[in-house]
Every structure is written in C-alpha cells, then in structure tokens.
C-alpha positions in Angstrom: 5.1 -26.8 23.0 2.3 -28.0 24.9 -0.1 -28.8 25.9 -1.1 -25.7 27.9 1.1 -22.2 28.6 1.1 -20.8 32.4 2.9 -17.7 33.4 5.9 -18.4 34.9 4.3 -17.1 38.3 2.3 -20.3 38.2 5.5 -22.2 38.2 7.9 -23.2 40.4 11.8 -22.0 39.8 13.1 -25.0 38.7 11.1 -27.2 35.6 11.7 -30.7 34.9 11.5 -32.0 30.9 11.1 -35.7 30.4 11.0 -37.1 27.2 9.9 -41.5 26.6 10.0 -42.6 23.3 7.4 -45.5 23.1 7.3 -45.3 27.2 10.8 -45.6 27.1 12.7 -42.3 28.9 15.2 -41.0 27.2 15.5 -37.5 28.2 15.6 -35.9 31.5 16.6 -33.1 32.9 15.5 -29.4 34.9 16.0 -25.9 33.6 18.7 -25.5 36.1 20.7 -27.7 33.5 20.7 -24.5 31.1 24.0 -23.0 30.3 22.7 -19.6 30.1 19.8 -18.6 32.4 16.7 -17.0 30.9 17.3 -13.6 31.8 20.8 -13.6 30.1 18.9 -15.4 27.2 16.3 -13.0 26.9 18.8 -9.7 27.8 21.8 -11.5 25.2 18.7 -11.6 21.9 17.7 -8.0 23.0 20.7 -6.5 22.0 19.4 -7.2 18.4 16.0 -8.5 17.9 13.4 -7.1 20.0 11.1 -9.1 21.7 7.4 -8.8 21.7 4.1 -10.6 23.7 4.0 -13.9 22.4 7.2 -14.4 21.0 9.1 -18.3 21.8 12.7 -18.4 22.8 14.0 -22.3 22.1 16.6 -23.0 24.3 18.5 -26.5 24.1 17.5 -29.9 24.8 18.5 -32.2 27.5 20.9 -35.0 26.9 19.7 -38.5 25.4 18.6 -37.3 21.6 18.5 -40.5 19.6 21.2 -39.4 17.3 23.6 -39.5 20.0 23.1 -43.0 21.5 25.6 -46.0 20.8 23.9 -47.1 17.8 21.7 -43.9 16.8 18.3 -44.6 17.2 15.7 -42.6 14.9 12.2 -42.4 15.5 10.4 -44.4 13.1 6.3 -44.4 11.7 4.2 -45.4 14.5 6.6 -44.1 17.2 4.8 -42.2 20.1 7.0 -39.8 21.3 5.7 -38.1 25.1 7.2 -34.7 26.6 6.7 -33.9 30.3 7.1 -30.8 31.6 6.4 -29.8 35.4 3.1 -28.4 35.8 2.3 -28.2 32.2 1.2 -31.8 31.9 2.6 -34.1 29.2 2.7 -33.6 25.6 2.1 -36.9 22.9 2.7 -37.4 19.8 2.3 -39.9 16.9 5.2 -40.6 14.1 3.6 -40.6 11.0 5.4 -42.0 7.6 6.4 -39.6 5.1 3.5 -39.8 2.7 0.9 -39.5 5.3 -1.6 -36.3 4.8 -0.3 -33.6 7.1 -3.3 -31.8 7.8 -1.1 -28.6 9.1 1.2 -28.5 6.2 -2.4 -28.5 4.0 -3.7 -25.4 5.7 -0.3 -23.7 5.8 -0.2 -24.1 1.7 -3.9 -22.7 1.6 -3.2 -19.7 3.3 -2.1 -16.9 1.4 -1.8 -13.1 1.9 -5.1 -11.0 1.6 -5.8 -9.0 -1.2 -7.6 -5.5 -0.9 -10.1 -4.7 -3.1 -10.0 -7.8 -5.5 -13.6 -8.9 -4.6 -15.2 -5.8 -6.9 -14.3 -7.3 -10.0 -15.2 -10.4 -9.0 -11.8 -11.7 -8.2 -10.0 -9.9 -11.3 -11.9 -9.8 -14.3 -11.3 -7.2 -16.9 -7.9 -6.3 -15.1 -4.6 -6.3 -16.8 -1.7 -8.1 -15.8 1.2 -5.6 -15.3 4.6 -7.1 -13.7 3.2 -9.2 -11.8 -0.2 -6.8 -10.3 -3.5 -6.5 -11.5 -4.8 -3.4 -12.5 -7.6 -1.6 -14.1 -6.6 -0.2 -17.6 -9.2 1.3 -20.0 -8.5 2.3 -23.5 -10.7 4.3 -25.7 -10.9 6.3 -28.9 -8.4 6.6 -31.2 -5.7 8.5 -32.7 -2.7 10.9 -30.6 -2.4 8.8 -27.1 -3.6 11.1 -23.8 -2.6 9.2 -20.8 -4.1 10.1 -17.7 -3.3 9.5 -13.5 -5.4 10.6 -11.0 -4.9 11.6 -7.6 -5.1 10.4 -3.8 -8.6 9.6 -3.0 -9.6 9.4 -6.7 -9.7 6.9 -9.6 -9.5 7.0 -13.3 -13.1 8.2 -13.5 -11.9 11.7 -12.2 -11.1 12.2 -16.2 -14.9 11.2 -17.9 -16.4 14.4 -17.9 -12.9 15.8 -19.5 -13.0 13.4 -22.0 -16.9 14.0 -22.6 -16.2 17.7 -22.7 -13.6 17.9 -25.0 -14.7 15.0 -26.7 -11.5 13.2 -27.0 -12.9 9.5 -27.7 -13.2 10.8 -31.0 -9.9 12.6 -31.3 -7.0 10.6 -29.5 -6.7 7.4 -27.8 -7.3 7.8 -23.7 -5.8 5.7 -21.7 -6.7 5.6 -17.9 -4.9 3.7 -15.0 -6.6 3.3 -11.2 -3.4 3.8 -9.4 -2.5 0.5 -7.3 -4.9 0.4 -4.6 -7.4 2.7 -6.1 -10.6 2.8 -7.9 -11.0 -1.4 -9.4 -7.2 -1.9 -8.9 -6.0 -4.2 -6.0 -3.4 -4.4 -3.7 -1.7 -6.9 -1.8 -1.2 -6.9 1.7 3.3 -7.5 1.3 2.6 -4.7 -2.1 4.7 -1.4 -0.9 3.6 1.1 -2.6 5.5 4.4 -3.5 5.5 7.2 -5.9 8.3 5.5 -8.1 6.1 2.0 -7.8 3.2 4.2 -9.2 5.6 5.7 -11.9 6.6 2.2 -12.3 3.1 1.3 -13.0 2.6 3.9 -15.6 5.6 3.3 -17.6 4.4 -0.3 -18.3 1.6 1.0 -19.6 2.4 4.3 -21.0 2.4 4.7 -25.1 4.5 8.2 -26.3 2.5 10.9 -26.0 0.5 13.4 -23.5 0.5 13.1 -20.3 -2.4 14.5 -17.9 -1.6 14.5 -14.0 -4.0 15.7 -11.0 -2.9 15.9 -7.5 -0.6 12.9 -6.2 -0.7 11.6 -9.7 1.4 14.9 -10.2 4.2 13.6 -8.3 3.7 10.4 -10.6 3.8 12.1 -13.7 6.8 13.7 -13.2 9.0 11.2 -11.5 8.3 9.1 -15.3 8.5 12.5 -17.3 12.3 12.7 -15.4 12.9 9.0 -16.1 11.5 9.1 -19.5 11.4 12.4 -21.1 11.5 10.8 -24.5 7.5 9.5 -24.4 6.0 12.7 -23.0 5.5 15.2 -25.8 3.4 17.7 -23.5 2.7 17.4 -19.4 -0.4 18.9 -18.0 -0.2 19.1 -14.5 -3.6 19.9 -12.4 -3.1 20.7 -8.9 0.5 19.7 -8.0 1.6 19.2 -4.4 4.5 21.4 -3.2 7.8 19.4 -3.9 9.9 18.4 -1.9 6.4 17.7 0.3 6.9 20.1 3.7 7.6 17.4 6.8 4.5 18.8 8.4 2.4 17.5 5.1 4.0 14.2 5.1 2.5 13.9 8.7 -0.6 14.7 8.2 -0.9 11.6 5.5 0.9 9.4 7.9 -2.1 10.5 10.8 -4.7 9.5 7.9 -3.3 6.5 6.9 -3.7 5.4 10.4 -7.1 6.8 10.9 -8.3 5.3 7.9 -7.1 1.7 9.1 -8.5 2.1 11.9 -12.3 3.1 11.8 -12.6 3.1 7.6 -12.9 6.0 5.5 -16.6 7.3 6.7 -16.1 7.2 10.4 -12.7 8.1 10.5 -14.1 11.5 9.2 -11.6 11.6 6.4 -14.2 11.7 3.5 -15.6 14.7 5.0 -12.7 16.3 6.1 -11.2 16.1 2.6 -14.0 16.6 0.6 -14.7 20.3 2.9 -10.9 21.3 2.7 -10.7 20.6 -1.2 -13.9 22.3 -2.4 -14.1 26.2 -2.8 -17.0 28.1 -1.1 -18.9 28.0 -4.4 -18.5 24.7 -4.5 -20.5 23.7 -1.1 -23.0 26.3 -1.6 -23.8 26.1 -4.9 -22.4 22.9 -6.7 -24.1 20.0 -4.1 -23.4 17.7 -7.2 -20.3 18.0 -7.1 -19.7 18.0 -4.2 -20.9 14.8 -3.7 -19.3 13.6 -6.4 -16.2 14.2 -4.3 -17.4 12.4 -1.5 -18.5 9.3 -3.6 -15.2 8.9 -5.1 -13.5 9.0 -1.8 -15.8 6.7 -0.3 -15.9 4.1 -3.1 -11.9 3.7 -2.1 -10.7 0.4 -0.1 -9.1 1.4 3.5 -6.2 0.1 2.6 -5.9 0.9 -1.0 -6.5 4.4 0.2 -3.9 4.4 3.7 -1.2 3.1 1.1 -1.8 6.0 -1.2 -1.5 7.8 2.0 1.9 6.5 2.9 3.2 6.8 -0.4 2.5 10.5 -0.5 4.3 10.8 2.6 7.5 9.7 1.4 7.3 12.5 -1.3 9.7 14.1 0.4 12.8 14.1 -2.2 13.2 16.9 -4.4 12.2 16.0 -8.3 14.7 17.1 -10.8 12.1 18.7 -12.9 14.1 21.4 -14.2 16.0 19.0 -16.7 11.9 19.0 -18.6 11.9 20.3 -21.6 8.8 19.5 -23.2 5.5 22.4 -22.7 4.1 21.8 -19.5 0.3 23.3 -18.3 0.2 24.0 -14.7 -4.3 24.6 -13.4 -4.7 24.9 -10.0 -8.0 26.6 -8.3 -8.2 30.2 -6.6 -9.0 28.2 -3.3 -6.5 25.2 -3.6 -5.4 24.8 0.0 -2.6 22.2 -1.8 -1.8 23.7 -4.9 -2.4 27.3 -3.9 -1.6 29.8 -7.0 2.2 30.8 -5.2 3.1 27.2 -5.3 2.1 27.0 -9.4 4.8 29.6 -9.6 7.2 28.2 -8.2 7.1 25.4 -10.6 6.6 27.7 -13.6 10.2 28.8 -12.3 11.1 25.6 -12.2 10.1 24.7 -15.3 12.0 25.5 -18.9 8.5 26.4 -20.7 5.1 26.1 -18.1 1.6 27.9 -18.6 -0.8 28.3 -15.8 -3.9 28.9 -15.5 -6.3 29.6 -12.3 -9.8 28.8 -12.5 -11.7 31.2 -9.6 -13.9 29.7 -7.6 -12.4 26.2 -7.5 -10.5 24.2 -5.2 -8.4 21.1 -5.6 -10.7 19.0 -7.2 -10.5 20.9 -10.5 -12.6 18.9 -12.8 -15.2 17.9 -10.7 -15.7 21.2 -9.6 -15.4 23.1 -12.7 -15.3 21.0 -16.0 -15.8 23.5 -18.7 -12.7 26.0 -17.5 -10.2 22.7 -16.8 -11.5 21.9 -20.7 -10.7 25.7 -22.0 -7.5 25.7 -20.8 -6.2 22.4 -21.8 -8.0 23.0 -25.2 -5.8 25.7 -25.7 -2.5 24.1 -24.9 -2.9 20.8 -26.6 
C-alpha cells in the first residue's frame, strides 16, 4: 500500500495496477476488472463487521502472480518487485533472504501492551506474583489471620490506623491486598477487571480466617465468602453498596470512568466530588485531616487503575446469594452514608442468617478515616 493515500475524489473512476518484477510486467489490470464493485464490497462486509476511518479492504489481485505462470516463478533475494497505481505513483520494493534483519518484525516484537501504574515500584519490586498479575501484598504480625480489601478509590492503607488502634500486629496476622489497579498494584491495558476477578484475586491470597470489607471491596468480600464459605470464620462488612447495584448507580460509575480517562482524576473533578459526597458535615468542618486524607488517597490512584474499578462496580448489578452465609457478619455504615445509608444495612441484616450493625453518627462513607476509634469499638466487640 503505497506510497501515498488520496481520497478517492482525487482519483479518477477507473485505477490502473501494474506490477514488474525486475522491470519485467507481469500484472496489469484497472479496477473495473473487479468482480464485485466497492460499494457492494464495502455494503456486503457491513452486514457484519463494521467499518471504521482508516480501516483497509484488500480486494484481489490482477492476473499474472508468479505462481500461476507455466513454470511458476517465485521471487527470489535480490528481486525488486514495483507496483503502479494511477495517481498514487509507484511502489518498490527489495527481496530480502530469509535470515536478513527485518527491522519491522524487530519493532513489532518490542512493542508490548502498556502497563498502568507499574512505574511506582520501580517496574515491580516488592510485588507478588499472583496468576499471572502483580500485586501489592503485605503481611504483618502474627497469630489469627484478618484479611482486609478496600474500596473504590482507596488502597490497602485505608486499614493502618485500624490495625494501629486496635493494635492487631501484635494479635493476628494482617494481610492487606491493593485491589488490581489500585494503590502499588498494576494493571494491564488487555486486564478486565470485574468483581469476581477481584474475588479471584483474594482467594489466591486469602489464608482461613476473618475477613474485613469497605465499600466495593464489600461486593468482593462476599462474592468469595459465597464461593468459599469454608475460609471465612467472621465477615465484617463496612459500608456495603446496595445489591443488586440500582441501574441509575451503575451509570453514574460508567460517566466517571469516562471522565476520569479523559481529563485525570484532579481535573475531572472526581476527587472532589467524591471526597464532598462521602464525608459527613462534621467531617468538612471539623476533621480537615481527614478530610484530606480522603482526597490524597483518591488522588494517589492511576486513571486507569481507578476507571477500571469504576467499570467493575458498574457490572455489580447481579444479585449475591448472600443469604446462604452462615458465619457472624458486622455490618458499620455512617449516619450520613449517601451509599450505605442505615435502611440499606437492614436490608442486609434481613438478608443475612446472624448480622450486627452498628452506625457511627457523624460519619459518612469513609468510616475509618473519618472516625477510627468508633469503627475500632465496634469491631472490638465482635471479633
């Protein structure tokens, strides 16, 4: 194809294609050779592929291929082969042998599909290998294992001030996953991610014990407690999203997602926008820490890390089988959580064969950053 593209209006109706193989013509022949004419080409592929700006239709080729002369001829090393096209000038080129470097097929194999968010750990370091993706894991302490999954927007250091509270290093093992995408874990641009490829995630690294949930990670918590009822001795979930997810929710994530890939987390205004809708009132008057806190964690997220989460959440719309749980689950949501409000808390203590809840006032849906000491109490006393 070559060796310069011109509308078609630059053209005249009918095209001529030559082809001389060492000077020597051997094809020739005008478009008005075709079988088919272009618009039956292009209207006959439209009824199942569709066709988009840029795309190449290869028609045939004229009579006189080498493989079809009395002897066959083949092109050989050294062979200059020259294509002629009217108004598009003539195309050449060289045969090379077989194990010549082909500088094209080099870059192709260079090339490979980009990685978000690898670059922070200094192309993976510290990361653990877990079917075949790289993400952060941290273990710490010692004794009954506490697993814990954060939410969207969030990363596995959502949980420190919990563990520092309650001072758990010294009391059970922790373990602490940055969901795909989030926090120091990477994604790959041909990864889909999905709540059952997060729950996937955590039952490669989950060890028999508690499990501790906020948000989104909810949704991930229970789609493994379902699969694997067996490891989780006790499910504390902190803010759960409604399930099945309302249509006009799974929107919404599908509008962020898109805003977020398209001018970043800052300036699409969705760090703000989030971190004003998921605080209480006390929390922006009186709590500028932690407020912050909020936006730092959203704004330490990759674009695309974060629009996957985004997407994932927005497929959340099958119904969880979560009445088949049997083991004690916590449900702590905030007096001002605009996604777990208390109505929806009890409609999965109804839900649920044995659920607690607990409502901190003056908290929204960022429970520990926004009030450490009563998300401590109240899994202190159900632990």
């Amino acid at each position: 194809m070559g060796p310069i593209a011109k509308p078609k209006e630059e053209l005249p109706s009918t095209l001529r294609v030559e082809t001389f193989v060492n000077g020597e013509k051997r094809q020739d022949g005008t478009t008005q050779d075709l079988i088919f004419s272009i618009p039956k080409l292009i209207e006959t592929l439209s009824e199942g592929t569709t066709l988009r700006a840029g795309d190449v239709i290869a028609t045939g080729t004229p009579a006189g291929v080498g493989f079809g002369l009395d002897p066959p001829q083949f092109l050989k090393p050294g062979d200059v082969v020259e294509v002629k096209v009217t108004g598009l000038g003539t195309l050449s080129n060289r045969v090379a042998s077989a194990d010549a470097a082909n500088y094209v097929t080099m870059q192709l194999q260079d090339t490979h599909l980009s990685t978000y968010n690898l670059d922070i750990t200094c192309g993976g370091i510290g990361l653990r290998t877990v079917d075949g993706k790289q993400l952060n894991v941290v273990e710490t302490g010692d004794g009954e294992p506490i697993t814990y999954v954060h939410g969207l927007g969030a990363t596995s250091e959502y949980w420190q001030p919990l563990i520092s509270t309650l001072h758990l290093d010294s009391s059970n093992k922790n373990i602490l996953l940055d969901l795909e995408g989030h926090g120091l874990s990477p994604t790959a641009a041909n990864s889909i991610v999905t709540i059952s490829s997060y729950a996937a995630d955590l039952a490669a690294i989950f060890t028999r014990g508690v499990l501790i949930a906020h948000s989104m990670g909810c949704l991930v918590a229970l789609s493994f407690a379902i699969a694997h009822p067996e490891l989780v001795t006790k499910l504390i979930l902190v803010g759960p999203p409604p399930n099945p997810l309302p249509q006009a929710g799974s929107e919404n994530s599908i509008k962020r997602a898109s805003a977020v890939r398209a001018r970043g987390l800052l300036h699409s205004g969705v760090v703000q926008a989030v971190a004003t809708a998921g605080t209480s009132k006390k929390t922006k008057e009186s709590r500028p820490i932690a407020f912050s806190a909020v936006r730092q964690m959203l704004l330490s997220q990759d674009p695309e890390g974060y629009a996957k989460g985004c997407t994932a959440l927005a497929g959340a719309s099958q119904t969880l089988d979560i009445e088949k749980l049997q083991m004690p689950v916590l449900v702590i949501t905030g007096e001002e959580d605009g996604v777990c409000p208390p109505k929806n808390a009890e409609l999965y203590k109804a839900r649920l064969k044995d659920c607690k809840i607990v409502v901190l006032p003056d908290v929204g849906h960022w429970h520990v950053t926004e009030d450490v000491e009563g998300v401590s109490a109240a899994i202190k006393a159900f632990l």
